[in-house]
Structure formats: structure tokens, C-alpha cells
VEXROVO-530035 format. One record per residue (C-alpha): residue in one letter; x, y, z. Coordinates in steps of 0.02 Angstrom, whole numbers, plus 32768, in hexadecimal, padded with zeros to 4 digits. Example, Ala and Ser with C-alpha at 12.3 -4.5 7.8 and 13.67 -1.06 7.14 Angstrom:
BEGIN
rec rest A; xx 8267; yy 7F1F; zz 8186
rec rest S; xx 82AC; yy 7FCB; zz 8165
//
This chain:
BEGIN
rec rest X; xx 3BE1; yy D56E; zz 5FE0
rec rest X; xx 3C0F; yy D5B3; zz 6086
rec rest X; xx 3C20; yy D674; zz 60B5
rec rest X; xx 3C88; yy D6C6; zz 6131
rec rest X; xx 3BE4; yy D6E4; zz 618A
rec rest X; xx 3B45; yy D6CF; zz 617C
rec rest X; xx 3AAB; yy D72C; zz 61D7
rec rest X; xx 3A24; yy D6A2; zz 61F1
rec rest X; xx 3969; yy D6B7; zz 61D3
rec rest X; xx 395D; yy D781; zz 61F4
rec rest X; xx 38C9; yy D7E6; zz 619A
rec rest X; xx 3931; yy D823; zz 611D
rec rest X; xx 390E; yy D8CC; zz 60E2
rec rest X; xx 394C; yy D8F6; zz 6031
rec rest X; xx 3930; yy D991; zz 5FBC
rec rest X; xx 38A7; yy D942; zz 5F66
rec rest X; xx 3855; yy D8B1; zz 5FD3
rec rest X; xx 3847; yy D85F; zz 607D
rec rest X; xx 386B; yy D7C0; zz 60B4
rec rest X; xx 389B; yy D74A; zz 6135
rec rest X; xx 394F; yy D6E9; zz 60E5
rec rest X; xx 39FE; yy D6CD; zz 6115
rec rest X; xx 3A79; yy D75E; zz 60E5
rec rest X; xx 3B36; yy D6FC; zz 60BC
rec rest X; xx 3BCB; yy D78E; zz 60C6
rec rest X; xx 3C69; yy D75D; zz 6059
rec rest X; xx 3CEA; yy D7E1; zz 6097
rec rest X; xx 3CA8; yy D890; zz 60C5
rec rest X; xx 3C16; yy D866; zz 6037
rec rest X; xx 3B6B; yy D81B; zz 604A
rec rest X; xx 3B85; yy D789; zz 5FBA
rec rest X; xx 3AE6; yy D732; zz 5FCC
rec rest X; xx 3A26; yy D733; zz 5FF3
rec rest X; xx 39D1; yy D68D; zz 601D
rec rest X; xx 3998; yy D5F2; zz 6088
rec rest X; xx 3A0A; yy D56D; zz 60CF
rec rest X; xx 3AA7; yy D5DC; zz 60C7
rec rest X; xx 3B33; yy D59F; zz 6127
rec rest X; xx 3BD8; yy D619; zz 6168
rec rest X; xx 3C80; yy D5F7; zz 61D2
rec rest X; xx 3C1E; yy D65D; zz 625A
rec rest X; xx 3B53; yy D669; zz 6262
rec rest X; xx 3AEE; yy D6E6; zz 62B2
rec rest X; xx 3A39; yy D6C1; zz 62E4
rec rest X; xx 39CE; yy D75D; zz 62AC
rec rest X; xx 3912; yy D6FA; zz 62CD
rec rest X; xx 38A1; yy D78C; zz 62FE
rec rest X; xx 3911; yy D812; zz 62CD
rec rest X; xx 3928; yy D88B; zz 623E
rec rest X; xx 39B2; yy D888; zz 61D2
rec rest X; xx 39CD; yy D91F; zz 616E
rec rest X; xx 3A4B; yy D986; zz 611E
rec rest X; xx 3ABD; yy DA03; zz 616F
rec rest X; xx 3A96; yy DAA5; zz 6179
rec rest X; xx 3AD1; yy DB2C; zz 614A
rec rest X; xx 3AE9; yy DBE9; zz 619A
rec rest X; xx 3B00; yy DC62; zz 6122
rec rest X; xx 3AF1; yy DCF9; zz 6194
rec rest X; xx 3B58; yy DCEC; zz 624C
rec rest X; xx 3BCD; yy DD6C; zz 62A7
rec rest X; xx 3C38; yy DD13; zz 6312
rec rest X; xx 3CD2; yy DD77; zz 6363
rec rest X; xx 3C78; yy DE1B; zz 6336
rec rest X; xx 3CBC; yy DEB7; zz 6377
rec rest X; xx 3C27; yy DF58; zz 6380
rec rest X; xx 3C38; yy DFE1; zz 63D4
rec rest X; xx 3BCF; yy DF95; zz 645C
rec rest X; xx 3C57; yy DF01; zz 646E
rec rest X; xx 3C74; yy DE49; zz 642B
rec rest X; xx 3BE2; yy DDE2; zz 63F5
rec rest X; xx 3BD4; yy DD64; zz 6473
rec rest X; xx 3C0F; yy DCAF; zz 6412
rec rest X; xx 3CAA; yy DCBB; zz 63D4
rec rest X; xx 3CE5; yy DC33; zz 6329
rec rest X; xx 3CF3; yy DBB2; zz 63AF
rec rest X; xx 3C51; yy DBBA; zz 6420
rec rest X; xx 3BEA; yy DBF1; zz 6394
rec rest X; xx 3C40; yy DB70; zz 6317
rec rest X; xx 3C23; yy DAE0; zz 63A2
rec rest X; xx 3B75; yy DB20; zz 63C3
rec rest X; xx 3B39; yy DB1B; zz 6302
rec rest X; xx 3B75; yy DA6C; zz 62F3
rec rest X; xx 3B06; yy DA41; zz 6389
rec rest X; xx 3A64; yy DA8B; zz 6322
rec rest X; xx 3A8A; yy DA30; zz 6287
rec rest X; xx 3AF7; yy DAB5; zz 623D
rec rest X; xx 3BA1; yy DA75; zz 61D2
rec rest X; xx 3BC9; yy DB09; zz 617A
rec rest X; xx 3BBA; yy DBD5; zz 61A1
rec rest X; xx 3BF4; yy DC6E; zz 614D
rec rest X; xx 3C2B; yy DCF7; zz 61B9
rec rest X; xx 3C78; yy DDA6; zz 618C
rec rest X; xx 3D20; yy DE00; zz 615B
rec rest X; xx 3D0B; yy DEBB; zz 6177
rec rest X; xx 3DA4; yy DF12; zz 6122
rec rest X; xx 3DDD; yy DFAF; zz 6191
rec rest X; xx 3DCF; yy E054; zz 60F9
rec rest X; xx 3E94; yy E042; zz 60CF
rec rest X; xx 3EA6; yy DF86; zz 60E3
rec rest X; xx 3EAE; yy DF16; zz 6052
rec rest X; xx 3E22; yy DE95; zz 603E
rec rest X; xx 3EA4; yy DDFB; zz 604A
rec rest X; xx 3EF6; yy DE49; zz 60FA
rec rest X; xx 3E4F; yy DE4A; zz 6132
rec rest X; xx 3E2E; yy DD97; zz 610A
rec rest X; xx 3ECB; yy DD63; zz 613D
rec rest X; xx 3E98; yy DDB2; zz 61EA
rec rest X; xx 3DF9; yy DD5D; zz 61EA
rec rest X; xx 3E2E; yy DCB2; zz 61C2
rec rest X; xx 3EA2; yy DCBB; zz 6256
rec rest X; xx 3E2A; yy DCD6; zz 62D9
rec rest X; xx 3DCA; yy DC4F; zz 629E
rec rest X; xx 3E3F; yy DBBB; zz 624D
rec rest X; xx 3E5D; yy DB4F; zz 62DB
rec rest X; xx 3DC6; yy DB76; zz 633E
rec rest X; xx 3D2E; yy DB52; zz 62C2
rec rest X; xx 3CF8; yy DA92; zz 62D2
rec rest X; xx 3C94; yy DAA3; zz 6237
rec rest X; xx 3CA7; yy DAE8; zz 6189
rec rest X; xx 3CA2; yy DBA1; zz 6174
rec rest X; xx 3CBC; yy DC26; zz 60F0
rec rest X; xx 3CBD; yy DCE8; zz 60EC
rec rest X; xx 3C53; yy DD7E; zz 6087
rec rest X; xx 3CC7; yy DDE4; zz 606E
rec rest X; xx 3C7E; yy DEB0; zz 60A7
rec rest X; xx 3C95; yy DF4C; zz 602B
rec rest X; xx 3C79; yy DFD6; zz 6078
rec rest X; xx 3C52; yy E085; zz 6025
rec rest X; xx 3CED; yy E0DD; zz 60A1
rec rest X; xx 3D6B; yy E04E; zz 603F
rec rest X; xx 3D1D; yy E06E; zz 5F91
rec rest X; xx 3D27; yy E13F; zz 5FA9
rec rest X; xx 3DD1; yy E158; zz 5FD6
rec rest X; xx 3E30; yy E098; zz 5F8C
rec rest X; xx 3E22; yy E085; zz 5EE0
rec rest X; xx 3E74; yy DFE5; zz 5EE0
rec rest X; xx 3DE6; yy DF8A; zz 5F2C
rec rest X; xx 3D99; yy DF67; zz 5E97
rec rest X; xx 3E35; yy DF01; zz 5E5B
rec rest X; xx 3E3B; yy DE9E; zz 5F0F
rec rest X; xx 3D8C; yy DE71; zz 5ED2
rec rest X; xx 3DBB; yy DDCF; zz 5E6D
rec rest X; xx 3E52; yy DDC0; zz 5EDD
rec rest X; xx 3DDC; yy DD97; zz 5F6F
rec rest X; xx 3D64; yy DD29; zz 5EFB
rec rest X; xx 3E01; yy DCB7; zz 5ED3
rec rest X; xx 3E24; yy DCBB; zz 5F92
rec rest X; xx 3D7E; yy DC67; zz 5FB9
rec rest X; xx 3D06; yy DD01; zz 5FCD
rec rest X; xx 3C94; yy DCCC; zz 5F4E
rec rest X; xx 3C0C; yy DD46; zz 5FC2
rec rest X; xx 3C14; yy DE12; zz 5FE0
rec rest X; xx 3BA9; yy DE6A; zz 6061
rec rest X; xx 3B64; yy DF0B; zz 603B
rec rest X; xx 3B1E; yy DF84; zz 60A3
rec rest X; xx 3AA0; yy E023; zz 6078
rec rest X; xx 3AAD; yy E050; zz 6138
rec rest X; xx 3B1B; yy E066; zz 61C4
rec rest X; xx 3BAE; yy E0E5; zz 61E7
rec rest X; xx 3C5E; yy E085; zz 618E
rec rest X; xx 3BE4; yy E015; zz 612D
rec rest X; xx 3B77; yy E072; zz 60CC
rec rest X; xx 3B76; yy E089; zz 602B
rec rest X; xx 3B18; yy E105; zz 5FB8
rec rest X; xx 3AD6; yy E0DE; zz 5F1E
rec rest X; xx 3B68; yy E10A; zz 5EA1
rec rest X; xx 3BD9; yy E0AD; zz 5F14
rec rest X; xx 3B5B; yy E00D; zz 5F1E
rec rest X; xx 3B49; yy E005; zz 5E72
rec rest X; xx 3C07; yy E008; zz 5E5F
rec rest X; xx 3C13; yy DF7A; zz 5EE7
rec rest X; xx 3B79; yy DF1A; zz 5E87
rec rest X; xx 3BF0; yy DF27; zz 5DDB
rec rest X; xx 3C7E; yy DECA; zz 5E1A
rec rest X; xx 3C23; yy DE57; zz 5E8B
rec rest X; xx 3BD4; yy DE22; zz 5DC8
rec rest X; xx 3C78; yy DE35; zz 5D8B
rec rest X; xx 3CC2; yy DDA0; zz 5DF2
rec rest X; xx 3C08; yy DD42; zz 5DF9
rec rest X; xx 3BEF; yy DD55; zz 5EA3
rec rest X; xx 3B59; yy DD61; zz 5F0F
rec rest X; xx 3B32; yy DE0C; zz 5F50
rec rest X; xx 3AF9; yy DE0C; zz 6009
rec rest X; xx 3A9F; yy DE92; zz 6038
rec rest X; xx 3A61; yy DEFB; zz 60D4
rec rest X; xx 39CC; yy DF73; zz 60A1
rec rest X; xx 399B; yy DFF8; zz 60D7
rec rest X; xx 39A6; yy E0A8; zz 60BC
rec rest X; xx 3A03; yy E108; zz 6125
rec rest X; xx 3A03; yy E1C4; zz 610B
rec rest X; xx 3947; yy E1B3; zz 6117
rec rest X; xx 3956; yy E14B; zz 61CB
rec rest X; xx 39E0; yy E1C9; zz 6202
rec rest X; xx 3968; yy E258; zz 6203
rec rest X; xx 38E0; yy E1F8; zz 6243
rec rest X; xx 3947; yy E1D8; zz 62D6
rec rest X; xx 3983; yy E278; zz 62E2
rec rest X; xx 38DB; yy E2B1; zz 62F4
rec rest X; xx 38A6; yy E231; zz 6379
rec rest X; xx 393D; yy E25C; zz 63D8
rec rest X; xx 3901; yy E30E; zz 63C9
rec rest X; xx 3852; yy E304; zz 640D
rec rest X; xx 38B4; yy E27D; zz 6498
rec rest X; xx 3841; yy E1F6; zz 644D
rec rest X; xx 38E8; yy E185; zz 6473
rec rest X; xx 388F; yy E0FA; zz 64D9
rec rest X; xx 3885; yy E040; zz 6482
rec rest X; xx 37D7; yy E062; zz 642A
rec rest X; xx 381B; yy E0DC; zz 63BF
rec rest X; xx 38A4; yy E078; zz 637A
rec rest X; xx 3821; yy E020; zz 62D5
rec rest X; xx 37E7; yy E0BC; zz 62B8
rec rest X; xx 3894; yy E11F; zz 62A3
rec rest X; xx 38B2; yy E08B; zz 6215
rec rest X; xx 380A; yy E071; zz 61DA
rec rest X; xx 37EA; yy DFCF; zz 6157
rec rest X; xx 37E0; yy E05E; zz 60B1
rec rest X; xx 38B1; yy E076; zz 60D5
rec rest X; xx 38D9; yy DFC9; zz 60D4
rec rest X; xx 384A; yy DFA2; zz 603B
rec rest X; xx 3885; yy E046; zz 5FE7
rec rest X; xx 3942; yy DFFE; zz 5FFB
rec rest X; xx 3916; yy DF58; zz 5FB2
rec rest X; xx 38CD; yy DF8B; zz 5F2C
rec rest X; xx 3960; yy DFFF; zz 5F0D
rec rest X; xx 39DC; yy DF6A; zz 5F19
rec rest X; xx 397D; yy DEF8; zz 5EB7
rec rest X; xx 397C; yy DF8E; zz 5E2E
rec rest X; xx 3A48; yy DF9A; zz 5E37
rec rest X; xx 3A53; yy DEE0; zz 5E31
rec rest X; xx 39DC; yy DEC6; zz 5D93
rec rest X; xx 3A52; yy DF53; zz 5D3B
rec rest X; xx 3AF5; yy DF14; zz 5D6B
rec rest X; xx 3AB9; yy DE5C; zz 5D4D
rec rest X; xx 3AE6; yy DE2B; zz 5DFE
rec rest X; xx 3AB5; yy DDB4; zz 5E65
rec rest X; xx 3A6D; yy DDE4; zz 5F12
rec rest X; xx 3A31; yy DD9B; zz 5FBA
rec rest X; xx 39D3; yy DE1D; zz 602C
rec rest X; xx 39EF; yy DDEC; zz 60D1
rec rest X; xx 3975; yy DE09; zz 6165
rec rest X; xx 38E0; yy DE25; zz 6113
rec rest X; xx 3855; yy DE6E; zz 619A
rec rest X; xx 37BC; yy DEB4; zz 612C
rec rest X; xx 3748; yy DE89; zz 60C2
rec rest X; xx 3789; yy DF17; zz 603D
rec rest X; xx 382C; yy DED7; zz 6028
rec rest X; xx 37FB; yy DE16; zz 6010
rec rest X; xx 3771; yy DE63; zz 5F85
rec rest X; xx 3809; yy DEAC; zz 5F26
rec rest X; xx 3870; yy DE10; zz 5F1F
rec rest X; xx 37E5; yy DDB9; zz 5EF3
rec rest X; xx 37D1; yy DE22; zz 5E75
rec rest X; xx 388D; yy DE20; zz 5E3A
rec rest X; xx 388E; yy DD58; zz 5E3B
rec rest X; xx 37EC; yy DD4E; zz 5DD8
rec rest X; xx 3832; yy DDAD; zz 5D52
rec rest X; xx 38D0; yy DD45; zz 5D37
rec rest X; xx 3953; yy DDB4; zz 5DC2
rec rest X; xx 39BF; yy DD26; zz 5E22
rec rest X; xx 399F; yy DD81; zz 5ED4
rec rest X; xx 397A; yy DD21; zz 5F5F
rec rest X; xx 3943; yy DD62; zz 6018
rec rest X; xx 3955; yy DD1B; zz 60D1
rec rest X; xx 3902; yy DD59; zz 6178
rec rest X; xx 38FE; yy DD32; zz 623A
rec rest X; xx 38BE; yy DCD5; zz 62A9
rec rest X; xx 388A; yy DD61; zz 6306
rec rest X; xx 3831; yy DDC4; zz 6276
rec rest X; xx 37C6; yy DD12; zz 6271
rec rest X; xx 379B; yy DD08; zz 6328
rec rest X; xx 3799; yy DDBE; zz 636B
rec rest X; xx 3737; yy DE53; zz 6339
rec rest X; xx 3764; yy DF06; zz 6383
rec rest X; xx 3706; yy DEF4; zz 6412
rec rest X; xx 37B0; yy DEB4; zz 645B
rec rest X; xx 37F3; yy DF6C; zz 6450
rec rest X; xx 3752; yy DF8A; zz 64D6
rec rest X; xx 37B5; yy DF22; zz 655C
rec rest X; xx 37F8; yy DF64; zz 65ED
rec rest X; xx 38A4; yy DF96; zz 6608
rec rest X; xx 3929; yy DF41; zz 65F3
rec rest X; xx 38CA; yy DEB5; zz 6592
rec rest X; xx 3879; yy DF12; zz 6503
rec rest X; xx 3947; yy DF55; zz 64D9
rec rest X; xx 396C; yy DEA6; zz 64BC
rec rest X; xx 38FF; yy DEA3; zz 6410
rec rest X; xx 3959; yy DF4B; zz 63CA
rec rest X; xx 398C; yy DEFC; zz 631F
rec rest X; xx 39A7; yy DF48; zz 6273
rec rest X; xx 3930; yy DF36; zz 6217
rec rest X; xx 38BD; yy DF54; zz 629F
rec rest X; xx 383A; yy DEBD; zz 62D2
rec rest X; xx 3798; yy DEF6; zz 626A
rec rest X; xx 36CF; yy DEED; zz 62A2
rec rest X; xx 3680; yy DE44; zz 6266
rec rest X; xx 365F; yy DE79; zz 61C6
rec rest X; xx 3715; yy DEA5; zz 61A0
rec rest X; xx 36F3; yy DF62; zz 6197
//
């Protein structure tokens, strides 16, 4: 039989074994596995890896912060991930208080259909401003599920974003509602407000100061808390960013005891400890992140 290509004699990496074969691609699907393949077009892979796409379930591309625009937008970042491997990513819609959650999609998808040369998709962003004064979020809910947000990011800090506990648990209950995946940025915030407030204070304001005005109990305090919603409301969750060793204990714990959570963390919570913060000017500001970067035992 003969593919419309085959990839000759890579290692072939699968989900459950290694091995050096021909891949043959019928279409846009891999249709076969094996030796002696043969394809309208061949590439020679001898040496290399073949392995599956990747995918990026976290990016912010075209972000606007109060500090400006993240610096890829869909196309440069889009064109970069496919350099690295990456075929899919899933950015963010962030609905303005009053705006419903399909305008906001609708807004997003047109700064990025046309420029993304890879698949994307969207977690859609309820924030505790939209569920305290718009009651009809909660009906936009499945409206944005049929729409292709089958993710919602939820935050427990941040001014606009954050949401306290009677509103997260309303956001977990129709996030189950629809079956979607709960996305979630931990940590708690009134407590790292007045920790900063008190640093700011005493003018302890230089870059050392920064993991200790959101020490690793607020984000392992604001797992746990999630995790606690999410088992009651039967949701499932992802806790993004995870820096310290508390918070990956308590999703261990959660997972071991049946809870579908999952958790992701950084590259530079894996390579760094917070002796970056004892840089010099300008370079320590460079690793200012939320949740901080942790000591080497994730404390």
C-alpha cells in the first residue's frame, strides 16, 4: 500500500514504546507503523527522533498588562512553537466585567485566525468582577463550551481576576456543569496583599523580598483550598504553575484518592532557586514571576 508520505527509519517515539520504524501519513493522520513503508513523498529521518506534537496548554500571546504587550504576538509565537515541536496551544479570552463571554471570543479569535500557523484553542477566563455584578454569566457558561471553550481559567489572585471563595465555588459548579476542565492560578491573595503592604512599609521593596511577600504556605494553602472546591463541586481541575513542594503534596494527595486534578510547572521553578532574586539590578527583576521561584527544596 502506498501513503501520502512516509517518514523513513526515524526512532520513533510512541506513548508506550521506542523504536526505530517508518511512520506512513494517509491525509493529516499517521495510518501506519512499520518497516519497508513506501509514500508519494519520503523523508529520511536516520538519526533523528520522531515524536508526537506537542502541545502548549498554557501561552499568552498578544497579551495586554498594565506593563504593555507580551512580546510574541499569535503569529511570532505561533511560528516559533512550531519550530520547538509544538502543533497545538491554548491561549486566553479575558471577558472585560460587562462583556459577554461569546464577544469576548469573538474578539479573540480575530486577532488570531489568520495569523496562527498551528492549531490553537482558548480557556475561556471568569473572573469574580463578571460573576458579582452579571448574573447571566453563568448561562454563557455552556454557550462558550458549545463554542469550543471546553477550558476555564480561574484565578484566587490578582486585581479583575480574583475570585473569593463563594464566587470560585460558583465558577467550579458550572465549569462541572458543562464538564469542563477548571484551570487554575493559586494563590491566596488577601494574605499576599498585606504581606506586601507590609514590605512596602518597612521599604523592603528591592527583588529579594519579592518570595517572601508570597511565601510557598499562600500558594500550598490556595491549592489545597481549590482542590477542596473542586472535590465538592465534582470538577475537574488543572493547577497551573506549580512552584513548591506544598502544593504538589496536595495534588498528590487529591489524585491518590480518586480527584481527576492534574498540575503543571516551569521551567524556571526546575532550574532556578531564589538565589536569582540576589542578582544585581536590572537582572534579578527579570525572574519576578507569580508564584515566586522557591529555594531548592520548594519552600
Amino acid at each position: 500500500m502506498s501513503y501520502d508520505l512516509v517518514i523513513r527509519r526515524g526512532r520513533v517515539i510512541t506513548a508506550t514504546h521506542e523504536l526505530t520504524a517508518d511512520v506512513a501519513v494517509a491525509g493529516e493522520k499517521i495510518a501506519a507503523i512499520g518497516h519497508g513503508l513506501t509514500g508519494r513523498r519520503t523523508l529520511d529521518a536516520d538519526g533523528l527522533y520522531v515524536l508526537p506534537g506537542a502541545v502548549d496548554g498554557h501561552v499568552h500571546l498578544s497579551l495586554h498588562t498594565a506593563y504593555g504587550r507580551t512580546a510574541d504576538d499569535f503569529y511570532q509565537g505561533s511560528v516559533a512553537a512550531a519550530h520547538g515541536g509544538v502543533t497545538s496551544f491554548v491561549d486566553f479570552v479575558d471577558p472585560r466585567p460587562e462583556q459577554s463571554l461569546l464577544q469576548a471570543l469573538a474578539e479573540r479569535r480575530a486577532e488570531a485566525d489568520g495569523r496562527v500557523v498551528i492549531d490553537y484553542g482558548l480557556h475561556m477566563t471568569l473572573t469574580g468582577p463578571m460573576i458579582a455584578t452579571r448574573p447571566a454569566w453563568r448561562d454563557e457558561v455552556p454557550l462558550a463550551r458549545q463554542a469550543g471553550c471546553y477550558s476555564f481559567k480561574l484565578y484566587t489572585a490578582y486585581p479583575g481576576y480574583y475570585l473569593p471563595d463563594d464566587a470560585l465555588l460558583q465558577a467550579l459548579e458550572a465549569v462541572a456543569a458543562v464538564d469542563g476542565l477548571a484551570v487554575v492560578h493559586a494563590e491566596n491573595w488577601p494574605v499576599i496583599q498585606t504581606l506586601t503592604r507590609r514590605f512596602v512599609a518597612a521599604g523592603q521593596v528591592e527583588p529579594r523580598w519579592h518570595p517572601h511577600s508570597r511565601p510557598a504556605i499562600t500558594e500550598g494553602e490556595a491549592v489545597n483550598r481549590v482542590l477542596a472546591l473542586a472535590r465538592l463541586t465534582g470538577a475537574r481541575v488543572l493547577i497551573f504553575h506549580i512552584s513548591c513542594a506544598e502544593a504538589s503534596h496536595a495534588l498528590a494527595l487529591a489524585r491518590a484518592g480518586g480527584q481527576i486534578a492534574f498540575g503543571e510547572t516551569c521551567p524556571h521553578y526546575l532550574v532556578l532557586d531564589d538565589s536569582a532574586y540576589l542578582r544585581p539590578r536590572p537582572e534579578a527583576l527579570r525572574f519576578l514571576c507569580q508564584p515566586p521561584i522557591r529555594d531548592q527544596l520548594g519552600q
